[in-house]
C-alpha positions in Angstrom: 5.2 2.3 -25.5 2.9 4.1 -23.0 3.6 6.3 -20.1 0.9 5.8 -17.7 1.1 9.1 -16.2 -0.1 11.0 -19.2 -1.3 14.6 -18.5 -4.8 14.9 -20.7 -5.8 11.1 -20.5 -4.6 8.7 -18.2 -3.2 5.6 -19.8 -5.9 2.8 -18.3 -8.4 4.6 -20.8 -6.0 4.6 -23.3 -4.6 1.3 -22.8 -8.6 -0.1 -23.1 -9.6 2.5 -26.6 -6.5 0.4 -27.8 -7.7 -2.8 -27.0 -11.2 -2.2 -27.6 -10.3 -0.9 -31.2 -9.6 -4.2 -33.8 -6.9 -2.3 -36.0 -5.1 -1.8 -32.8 -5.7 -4.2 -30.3 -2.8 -7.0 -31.2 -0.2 -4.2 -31.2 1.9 -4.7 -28.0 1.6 -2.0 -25.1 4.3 -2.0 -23.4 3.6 0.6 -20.1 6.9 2.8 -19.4 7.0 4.7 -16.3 8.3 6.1 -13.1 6.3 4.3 -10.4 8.2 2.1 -7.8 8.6 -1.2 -9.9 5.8 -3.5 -7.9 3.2 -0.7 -8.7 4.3 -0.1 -11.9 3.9 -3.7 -12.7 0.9 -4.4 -11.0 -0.9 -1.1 -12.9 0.3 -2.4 -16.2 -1.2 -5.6 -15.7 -4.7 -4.6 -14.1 -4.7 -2.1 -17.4 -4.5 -4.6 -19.8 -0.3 -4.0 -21.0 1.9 -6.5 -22.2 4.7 -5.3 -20.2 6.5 -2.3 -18.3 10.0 -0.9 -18.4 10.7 1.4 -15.4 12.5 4.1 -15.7 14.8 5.3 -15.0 15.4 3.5 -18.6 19.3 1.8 -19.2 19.8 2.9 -22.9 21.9 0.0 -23.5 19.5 -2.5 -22.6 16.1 -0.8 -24.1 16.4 -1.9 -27.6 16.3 -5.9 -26.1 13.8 -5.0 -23.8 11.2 -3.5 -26.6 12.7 -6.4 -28.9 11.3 -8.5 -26.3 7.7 -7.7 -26.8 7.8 -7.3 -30.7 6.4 -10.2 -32.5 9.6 -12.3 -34.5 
């Protein structure tokens, strides 16, 4: 999980070091953030994640949502 809107690096760099590095780039990035859903789906995609949740996050229905991008 990755908030894009991190404060020392913003998570398009991140997002790329992680996909650009081989022990790391099959993990799945799943963005999590604030932005109006359309944006927030569209910025996860141009970055290179596997998904977004927006928040605010419904704590009932995280664990299936994160499940969802977990390999079986």
């Amino acid at each position: 999980m990755l908030d894009l809107g991190l404060p020392d690096i913003d998570g398009q760099t991140l997002v790329g070091f992680f996909k650009r590095t081989p022990e790391l780039k099959d993990i799945p990035i799943v963005a999590v953030t604030a932005w109006p859903e359309d944006t927030a789906r569209e910025m996860a995609s141009a970055y290179g994640c596997d998904g977004v949740i927006s928040k605010p996050i419904n704590a009932r229905a995280f664990p299936d949502q994160i499940a969802g991008y977990l390999p079986s």
